[in-house]
MARZAMI-451758 format. One line per 10 residues: number of its first residue (from 0); for each residue x, y, z of C-alpha. Coordinates in steps of 0.5 Angstrom, whole numbers, padded with zeros to 4 digits. Layout:
NUM = X/Y/Z  ...
END
This chain:
0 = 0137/0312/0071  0135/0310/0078  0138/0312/0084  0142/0307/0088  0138/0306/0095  0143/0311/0099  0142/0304/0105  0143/0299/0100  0150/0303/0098  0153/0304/0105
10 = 0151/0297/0107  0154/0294/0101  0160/0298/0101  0161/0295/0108  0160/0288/0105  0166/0290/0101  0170/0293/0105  0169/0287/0110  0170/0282/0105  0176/0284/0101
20 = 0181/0279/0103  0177/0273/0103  0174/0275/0096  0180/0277/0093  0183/0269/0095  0177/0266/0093  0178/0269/0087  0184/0268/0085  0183/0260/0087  0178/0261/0081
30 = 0182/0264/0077  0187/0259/0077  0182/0254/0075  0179/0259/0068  0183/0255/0063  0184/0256/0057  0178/0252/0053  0175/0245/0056  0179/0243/0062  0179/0236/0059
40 = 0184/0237/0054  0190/0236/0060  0187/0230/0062  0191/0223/0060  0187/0217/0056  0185/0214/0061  0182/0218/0065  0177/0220/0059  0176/0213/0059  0173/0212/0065
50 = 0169/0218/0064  0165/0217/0057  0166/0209/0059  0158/0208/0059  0155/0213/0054  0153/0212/0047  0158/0212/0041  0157/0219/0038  0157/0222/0046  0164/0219/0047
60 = 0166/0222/0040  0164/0228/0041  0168/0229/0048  0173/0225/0045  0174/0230/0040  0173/0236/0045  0168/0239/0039  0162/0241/0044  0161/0243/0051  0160/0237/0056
70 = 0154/0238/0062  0155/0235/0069  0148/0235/0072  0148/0234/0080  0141/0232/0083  0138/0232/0089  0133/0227/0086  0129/0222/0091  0121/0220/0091  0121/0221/0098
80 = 0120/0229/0097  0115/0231/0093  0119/0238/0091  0124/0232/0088  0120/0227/0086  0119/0231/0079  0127/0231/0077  0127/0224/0077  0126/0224/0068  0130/0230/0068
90 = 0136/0227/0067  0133/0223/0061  0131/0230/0058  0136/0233/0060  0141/0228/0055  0136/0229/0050  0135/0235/0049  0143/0236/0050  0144/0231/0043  0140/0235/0040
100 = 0144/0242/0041  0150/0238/0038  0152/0237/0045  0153/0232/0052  0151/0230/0059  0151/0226/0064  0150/0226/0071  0155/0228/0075  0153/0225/0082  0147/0225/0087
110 = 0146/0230/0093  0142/0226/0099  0136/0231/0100  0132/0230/0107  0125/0233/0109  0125/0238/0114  0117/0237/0114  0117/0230/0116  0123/0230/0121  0120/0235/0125
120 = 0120/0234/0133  0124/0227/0130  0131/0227/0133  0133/0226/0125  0132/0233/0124  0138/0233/0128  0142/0232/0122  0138/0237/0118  0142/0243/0118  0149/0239/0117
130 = 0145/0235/0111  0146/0242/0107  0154/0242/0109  0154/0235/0107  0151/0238/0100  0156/0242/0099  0162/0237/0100  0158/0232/0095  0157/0237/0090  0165/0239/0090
140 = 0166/0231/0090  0161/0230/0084  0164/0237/0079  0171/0234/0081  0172/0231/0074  0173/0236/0071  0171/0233/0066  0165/0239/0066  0164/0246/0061  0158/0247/0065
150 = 0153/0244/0071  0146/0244/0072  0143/0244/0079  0137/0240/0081  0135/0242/0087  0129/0246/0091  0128/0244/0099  0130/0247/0105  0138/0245/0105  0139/0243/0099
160 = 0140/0249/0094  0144/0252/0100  0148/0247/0099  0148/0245/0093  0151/0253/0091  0156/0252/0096  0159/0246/0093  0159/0250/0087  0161/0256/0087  0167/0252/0089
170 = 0167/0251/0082  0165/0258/0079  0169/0257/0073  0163/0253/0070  0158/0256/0067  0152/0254/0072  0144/0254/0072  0140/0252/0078  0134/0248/0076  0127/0249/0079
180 = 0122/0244/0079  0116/0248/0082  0110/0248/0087  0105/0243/0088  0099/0246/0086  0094/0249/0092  0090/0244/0096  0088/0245/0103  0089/0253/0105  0094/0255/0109
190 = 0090/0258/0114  0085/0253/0114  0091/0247/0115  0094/0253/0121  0087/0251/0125  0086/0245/0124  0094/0244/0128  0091/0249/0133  0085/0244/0134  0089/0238/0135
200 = 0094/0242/0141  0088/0243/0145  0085/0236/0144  0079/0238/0140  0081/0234/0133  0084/0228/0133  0090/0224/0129  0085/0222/0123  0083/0230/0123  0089/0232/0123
210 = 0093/0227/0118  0088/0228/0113  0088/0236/0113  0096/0235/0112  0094/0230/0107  0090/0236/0104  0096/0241/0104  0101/0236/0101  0098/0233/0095  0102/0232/0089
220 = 0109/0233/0087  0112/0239/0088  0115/0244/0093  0110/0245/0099  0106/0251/0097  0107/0256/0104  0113/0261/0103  0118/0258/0107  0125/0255/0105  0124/0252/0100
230 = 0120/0258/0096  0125/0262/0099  0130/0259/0095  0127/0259/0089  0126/0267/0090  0133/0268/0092  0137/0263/0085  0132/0268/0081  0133/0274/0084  0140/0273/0084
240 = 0141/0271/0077  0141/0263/0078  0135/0261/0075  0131/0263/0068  0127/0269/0069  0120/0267/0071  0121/0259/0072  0122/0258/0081  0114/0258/0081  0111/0254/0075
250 = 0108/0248/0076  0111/0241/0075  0109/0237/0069  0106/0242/0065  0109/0244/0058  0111/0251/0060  0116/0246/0066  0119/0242/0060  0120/0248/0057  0124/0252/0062
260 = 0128/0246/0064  0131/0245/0056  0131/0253/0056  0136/0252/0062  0141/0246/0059  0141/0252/0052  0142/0257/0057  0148/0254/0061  0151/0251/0053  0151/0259/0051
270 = 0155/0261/0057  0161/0256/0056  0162/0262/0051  0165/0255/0046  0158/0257/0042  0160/0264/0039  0157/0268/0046  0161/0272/0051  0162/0266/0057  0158/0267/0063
280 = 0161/0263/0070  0158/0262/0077  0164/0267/0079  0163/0272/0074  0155/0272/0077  0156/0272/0085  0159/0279/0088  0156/0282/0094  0152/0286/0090  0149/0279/0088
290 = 0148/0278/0096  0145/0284/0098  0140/0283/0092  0138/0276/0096  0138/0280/0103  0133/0285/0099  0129/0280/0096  0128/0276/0103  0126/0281/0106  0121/0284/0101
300 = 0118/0278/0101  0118/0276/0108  0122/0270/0106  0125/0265/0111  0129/0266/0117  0133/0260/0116  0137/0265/0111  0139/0269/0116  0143/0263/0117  0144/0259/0110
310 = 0145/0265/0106  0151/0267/0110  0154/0260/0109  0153/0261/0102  0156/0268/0101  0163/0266/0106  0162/0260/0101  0164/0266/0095  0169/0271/0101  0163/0275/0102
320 = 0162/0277/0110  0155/0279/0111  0152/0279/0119  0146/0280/0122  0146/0288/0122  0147/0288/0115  0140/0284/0115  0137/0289/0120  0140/0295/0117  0137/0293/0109
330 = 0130/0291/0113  0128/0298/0115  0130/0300/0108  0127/0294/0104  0119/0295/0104  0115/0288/0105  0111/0288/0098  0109/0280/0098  0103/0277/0103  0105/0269/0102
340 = 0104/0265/0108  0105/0265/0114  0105/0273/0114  0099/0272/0109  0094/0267/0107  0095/0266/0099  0101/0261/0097  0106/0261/0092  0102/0260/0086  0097/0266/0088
350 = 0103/0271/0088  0106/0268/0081  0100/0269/0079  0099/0276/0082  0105/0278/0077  0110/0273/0081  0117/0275/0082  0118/0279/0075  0113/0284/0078  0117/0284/0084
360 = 0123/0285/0081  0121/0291/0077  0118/0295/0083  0124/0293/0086  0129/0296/0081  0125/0302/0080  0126/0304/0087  0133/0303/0087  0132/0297/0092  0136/0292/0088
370 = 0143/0292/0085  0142/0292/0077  0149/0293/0075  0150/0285/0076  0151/0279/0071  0145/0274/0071  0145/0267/0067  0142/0272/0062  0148/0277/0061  0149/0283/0064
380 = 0142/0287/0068  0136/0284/0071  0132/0287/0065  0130/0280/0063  0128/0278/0070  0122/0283/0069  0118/0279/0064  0115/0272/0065  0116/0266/0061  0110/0263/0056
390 = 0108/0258/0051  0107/0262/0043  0105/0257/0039  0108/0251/0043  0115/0255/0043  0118/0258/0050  0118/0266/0050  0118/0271/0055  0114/0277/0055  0113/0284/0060
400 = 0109/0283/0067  0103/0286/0067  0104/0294/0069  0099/0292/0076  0098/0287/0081  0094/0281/0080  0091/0281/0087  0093/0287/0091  0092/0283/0097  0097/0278/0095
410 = 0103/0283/0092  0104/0290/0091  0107/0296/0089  0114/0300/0092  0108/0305/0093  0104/0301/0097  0107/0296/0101  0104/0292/0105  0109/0294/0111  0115/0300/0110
420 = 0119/0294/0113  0121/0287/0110  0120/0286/0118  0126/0283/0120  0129/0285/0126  0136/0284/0130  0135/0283/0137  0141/0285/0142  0142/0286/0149  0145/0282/0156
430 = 0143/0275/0153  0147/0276/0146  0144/0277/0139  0138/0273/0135  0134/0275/0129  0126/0275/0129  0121/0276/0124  0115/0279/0125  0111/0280/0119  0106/0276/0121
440 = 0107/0277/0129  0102/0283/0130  0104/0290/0132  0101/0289/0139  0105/0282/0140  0111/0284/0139  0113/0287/0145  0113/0282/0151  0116/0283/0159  0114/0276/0162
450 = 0118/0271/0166  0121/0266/0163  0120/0258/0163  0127/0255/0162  0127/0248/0159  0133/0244/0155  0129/0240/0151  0122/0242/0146  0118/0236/0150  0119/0239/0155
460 = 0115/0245/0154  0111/0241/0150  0109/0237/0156  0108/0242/0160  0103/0246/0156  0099/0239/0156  0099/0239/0163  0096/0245/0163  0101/0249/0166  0102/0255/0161
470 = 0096/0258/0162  0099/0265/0163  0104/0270/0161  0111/0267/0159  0117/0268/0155  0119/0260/0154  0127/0259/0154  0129/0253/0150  0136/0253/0151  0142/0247/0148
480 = 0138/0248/0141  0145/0251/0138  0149/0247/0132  0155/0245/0137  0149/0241/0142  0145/0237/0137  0146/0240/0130  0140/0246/0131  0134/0244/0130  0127/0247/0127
490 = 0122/0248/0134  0117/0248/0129  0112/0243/0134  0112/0249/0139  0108/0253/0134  0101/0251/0135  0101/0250/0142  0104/0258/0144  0100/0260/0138  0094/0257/0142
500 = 0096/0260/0148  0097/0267/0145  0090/0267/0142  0087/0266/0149  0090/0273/0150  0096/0271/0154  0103/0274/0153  0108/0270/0150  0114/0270/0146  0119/0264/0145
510 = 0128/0265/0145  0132/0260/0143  0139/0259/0141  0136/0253/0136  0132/0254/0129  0124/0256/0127  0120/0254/0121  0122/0258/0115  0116/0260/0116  0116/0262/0122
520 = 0109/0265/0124  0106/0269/0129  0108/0268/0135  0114/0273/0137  0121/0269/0137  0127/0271/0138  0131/0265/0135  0138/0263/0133  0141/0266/0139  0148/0267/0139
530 = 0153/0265/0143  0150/0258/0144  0148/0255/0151  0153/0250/0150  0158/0256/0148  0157/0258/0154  0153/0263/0152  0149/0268/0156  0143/0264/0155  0146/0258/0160
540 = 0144/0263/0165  0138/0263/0165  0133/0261/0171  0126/0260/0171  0122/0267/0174  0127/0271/0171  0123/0277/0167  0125/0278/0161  0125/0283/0155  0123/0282/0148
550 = 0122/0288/0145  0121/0287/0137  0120/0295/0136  0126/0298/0140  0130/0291/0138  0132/0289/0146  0133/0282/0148  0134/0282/0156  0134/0279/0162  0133/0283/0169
560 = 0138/0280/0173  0143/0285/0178  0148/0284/0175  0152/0281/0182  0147/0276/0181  0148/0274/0174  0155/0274/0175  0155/0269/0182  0150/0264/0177  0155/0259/0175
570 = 0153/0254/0169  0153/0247/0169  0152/0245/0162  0147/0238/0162  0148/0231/0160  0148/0231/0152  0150/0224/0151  0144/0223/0147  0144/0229/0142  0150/0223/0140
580 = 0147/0217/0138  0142/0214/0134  0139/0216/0127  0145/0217/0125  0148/0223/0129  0154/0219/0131  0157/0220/0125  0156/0228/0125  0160/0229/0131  0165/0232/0127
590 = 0161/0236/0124  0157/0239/0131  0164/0239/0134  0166/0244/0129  0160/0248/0127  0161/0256/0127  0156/0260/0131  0149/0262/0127  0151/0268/0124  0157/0267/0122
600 = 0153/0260/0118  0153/0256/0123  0157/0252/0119  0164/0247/0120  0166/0249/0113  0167/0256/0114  0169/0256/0121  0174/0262/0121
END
C-alpha cells in the first residue's frame, strides 16, 4: 500500500480539524434528510399530481406505485454556449434510456449559464462570478420537490459546475453524477490564436484577422479546447469522484459520448441502492479528502486560478474550510505533470489522448499524492479511475491506460515532471494576500521591483498602453475590481497588451484585487488581493510611483513606503454609481453588498 504524502496528510488534518463544526452541521442537515426509501411517500395526492401531471401514463404509474427510482435532471443548456449547446437532446435520451432501465425522469429545472469569453472587458462580466451563486440557489430550487432518488447535473463552463455542485450538495441525500458534454475538437492552435491577439494590441492586424483567428479556435460544440475553467471543472468532478471514469474529455456527437451519457443515468439508478447495491450519495462522496483530491489535481495539471476562489465556495458549501495557505503548502508537494494551455501548447484533446486524466490519477496515486481511501460514483477507491472508456463491439467498456505517456511533451509521469511544483504560489506581504500562478510565467519573470502604474478601471490601463505610454518597467495596479465594487471581473483584455510589453524585454507585473483568465498566462500576476480595495483594503493606498515588490519565488507582495507615509495616506474611495446600473447589475446589489472576500469564496451564500 502506498504512503500517504506526509504534506497531504498534515494539511488535511488541518482542514479537519478547522472545519469540525461547520461539517458536522452540514451533516447533520443531511442526515435529517436520509429517509427511509423515496421521500415522495410523505407526499399528499396533490402534490404528486402536479409532479407527474405532464409525463406519459406507464411514468406516472411507476412514480405512483414508488416501484422504481425517479431521476431529476438539472441542465444548464442554451445554444449560446458551445460547451452546452450539446445538452440540448440530452433530456430526450436521458427519459429514454430511463424507460428502458424499468425507471423515470424528468427535468427538474434549468440553470442560466453565461459565457465568460464573450463578456470578456463587457460590463456583463460583471454579473459573472454571482451568476454561479445564482446557479446554486436554481439548482436548490429545482431538487426542492423532493420528488427526486437521484440528480443528474448537466453543466461544463467557468460557473456553471461551481455552482450547480453548490445547490447540490445541499441535497446530498441523492444519488448524484455530473454529466459532461466534452471539448470541441482542436482547431486553431492556442499558440498561433495567442499571436495573432498580440498582433492585433500593437495594431499590425485588424478585426478581420482577428475575428477569423478566434472563429478558427472556437469552431463547433463543445467546451473550448485551452485548460481554463471550464476543462478544469471537468478534471476537478472526475478527480473527485463525480463524473464516469474517462468521460470529462470525449468529444460531443460521438458514439462513445452517447454511451457515457446513459452509463451515467445506470450509474446514479445504481446508487439510489432501490435496485440491489449499496446507495452512493452526493454526501457520502465529498469529505475533505474529496477536496485536497481537487486542490491536488488543480495543481498537478496547472489548472485554473479561478478555483482558488470557486473551489472554496464549493467546499464551505459542504462545512469544509480550506484557504490559500492550504493551496500553497500542497502546490510545493504536488508536481506539475500536465502542459495544456496556457502553461503549454497541446489543448485538452492532446492530453487525453496522451493517457488523459486516468494516466494522471494513476501516477498520482502511486506517489501518494492523492486520497484513495474516497468513495466515488463508482464505490469505494479510485481503482476505477485509472482506466479509460471504449466501445467493444459497440458496448461501453473500460479498460487500463496505457503504462506510459502518449506524448511526453504533453503529459507525464511523478518521475518526470515537467516542474517539482503545481506552480501556484501564495503572495503575502504589506499589501495583503493573493495567489499567483506561474507555470507558464518563466523563471526570469517571476520577480519584478518596479513602480506601479494605479488605475481603477481596466480601459484605463488599456488606454494608456495605446497612447504608448507603458513603454517601460511597471507594476500595473488595477484596483476596485474585488467582488463588493463590481462582482470581480476577469481582466482577461490585459493579457495581450502586458504580454507585448514583456516580450519587448520590459519588466512587467500586474495586482489586482479582481480575477484573471482561468488560464492566466505568462505574465506574472498577482490576482485576487485580498482585502479589497472597496473593503479598505491596503491596495486603496497605493500611489502611482510607489516601488513595488512582486517576488513569486520567495511569495513577497510589497510596496515600500516608510510607514509614517503610508500610514498619513487617507483613502477616498471613487464614485462607483456606474458598477450599479445597466446589464442587469441592478439586480445584484444584494449580491455585491454581501459578497465574502476572494479566499473565503467570494460569495454571499457562505459569508460567515
Amino acid at each position: 500500500m502506498t504512503t500517504l504524502n506526509p504534506t497531504l496528510e498534515a494539511v488535511t488534518q488541518r482542514i479537519v480539524e478547522r472545519s469540525r463544526g461547520q461539517r458536522a452541521q452540514y451533516l447533520q442537515s443531511i442526515a435529517a434528510q436520509r429517509t427511509a426509501g423515496t421521500q415522495r411517500a410523505g407526499l399528499g395526492c396533490a402534490n404528486m399530481a402536479h409532479t407527474t401531471a405532464a409525463l406519459s401514463a406507464s411514468d406516472k404509474l411507476k412514480i405512483h406505485a414508488e416501484r422504481a427510482p425517479h431521476v431529476g435532471i438539472v441542465t444548464a443548456y442554451n445554444d449560446m454556449l458551445s460547451a452546452h449547446q450539446p445538452f440540448e437532446h440530452y433530456p430526450e435520451l436521458l427519459r429514454s434510456a430511463a424507460r428502458r432501465m424499468g425507471a423515470s425522469a424528468q427535468v427538474a429545472g434549468g440553470v442560466p449559464a453565461m459565457c465568460d469569453g464573450i463578456t470578456q472587458g463587457e460590463s456583463g462580466m460583471e454579473l459573472s462570478l454571482f451568476s454561479r451563486d445564482v446557479i446554486a440557489l436554481s439548482t436548490a430550487v429545482a431538487l426542492s420537490h423532493k420528488v427526486f432518488d437521484a440528480a443528474l447535473m448537466l453543466g461544463v463552463c467557468d460557473k456553471i459546475v461551481p455552482g450547480l455542485f453548490m445547490g447540490a450538495v445541499q441535497f446530498g441525500h441523492l444519488s448524484t453524477i455530473f454529466v459532461p458534454a466534452g471539448p470541441m475538437t482542436s482547431g486553431l492552435s492556442n499558440d498561433a490564436k495567442s499571436k495573432v491577439r498580440q498582433q492585433y494590441a500593437q495594431g499590425l492586424v485588424g478585426r478581420e484577422a482577428l475575428l477569423e483567428s478566434e472563429a478558427q479556435a472556437y469552431h463547433s460544440p463543445g467546451t473550448c479546447t485551452f485548460f481554463g475553467t471550464a476543462n478544469s471543472n471537468q478534471m476537478l468532478m472526475e478527480i473527485m469522484g463525480l463524473h464516469l471514469p474517462g468521460s470529462s474529455f470525449v468529444n460531443p456527437g460521438t458514439e462513445l459520448r452517447q454511451a457515457l451519457t446513459e452509463a451515467a443515468l445506470a450509474r446514479a439508478l445504481a446508487n439510489t441502492g432501490r435496485t440491489g447495491q449499496n446507495a452512493v450519495c452526493m454526501a457520502d462522496i465529498v469529505s475533505e479528502r474529496t477536496i485536497i483530491n481537487g486542490i491536488v489535481g488543480l495543481l498537478a495539471t496547472g489548472g485554473s486560478t479561478n478555483h482558488t476562489i470557486h473551489l472554496v465556495a464549493m467546499a464551505r458549501a459542504a462545512g469544509v474550510l480550506i484557504d490559500w495557505d492550504d493551496f500553497a503548502e500542497l502546490s510545493a508537494a504536488v508536481p506539475l505533470l500536465a502542459r495544456v494551455y496556457p502553461n503549454g501548447s497541446a489543448d485538452v484533446n492532446h492530453f487525453h489522448a496522451a493517457g488523459g486524466m486516468g494516466f494522471l490519477m494513476r501516477e498520482l496515486m502511486n506517489n501518494g499524492l492523492l486520497h484513495t481511501d474516497v468513495t466515488t460514483v463508482m464505490g469505494q477507491g479510485l481503482q476505477a479511475y485509472t482506466q479509460e472508456p471504449w466501445l467493444n463491439q459497440g458496448v461501453l467498456a473500460w479498460r487500463d491506460v496505457p503504462a506510459q505517456s502518449g506524448d511526453l511533451q504533453v503529459l507525464r509521469p511523478v518521475a518526470e515532471p515537467f516542474s517539482t511544483d503545481g506552480g501556484l504560489r501564495l503572495l503575502q506581504g504589506n499589501l495583503g494576500r493573493s495567489v499567483v500562478k506561474v507555470s507558464a510565467v518563466k523563471p526570469e519573470h517571476r520577480v519584478v521591483r518596479a513602480p506601479a502604474v494605479v488605475v481603477s478601471d481596466q480601459q484605463d490601463l488599456l488606454a494608456l498602453f495605446n497612447a504608448g505610454e507603458l513603454e517601460r518597467d511597471f507594476i500595473a495596479v488595477v484596483r476596485y475590481q474585488g467582488p463588493r465594487a463590481n462582482g470581480m471581473p476577469e481582466l482577461h483584455k490585459l493579457t495581450p497588451p502586458l504580454a507585448v510589453l514583456q516580450d519587448k524585454g520590459f519588466k512587467v507585473a500586474l495586482v489586482t484585487d479582481g480575477r484573471m483568465s482561468g488560464a492566466s498566462g505568462k505574465v506574472p500576476a498577482a490576482i485576487h488581493l485580498s482585502p479589497e480595495a472597496l473593503a479598505d483594503g491596503p491596495i486603496a493606498r497605493v500611489q502611482d510611483g510607489d516601488m513595488i515588490t512582486l517576488d513569486c519565488e520567495r511569495g513577497i507582495l510589497q510596496v515600500e513606503v516608510d510607514e509614517a507615509t503610508w500610514a498619513a495616506r487617507t483613502v477616498q474611495h471613487p464614485d462607483l454609481s456606474h458598477n450599479a446600473y445597466g446589464t442587469g447589475r441592478e439586480l445584484f446589489g444584494l449580491f455585491r453588498q454581501h459578497a465574502s472576500t476572494a479566499e473565503t469564496g467570494a460569495s454571499p451564500l457562505f459569508n460567515a
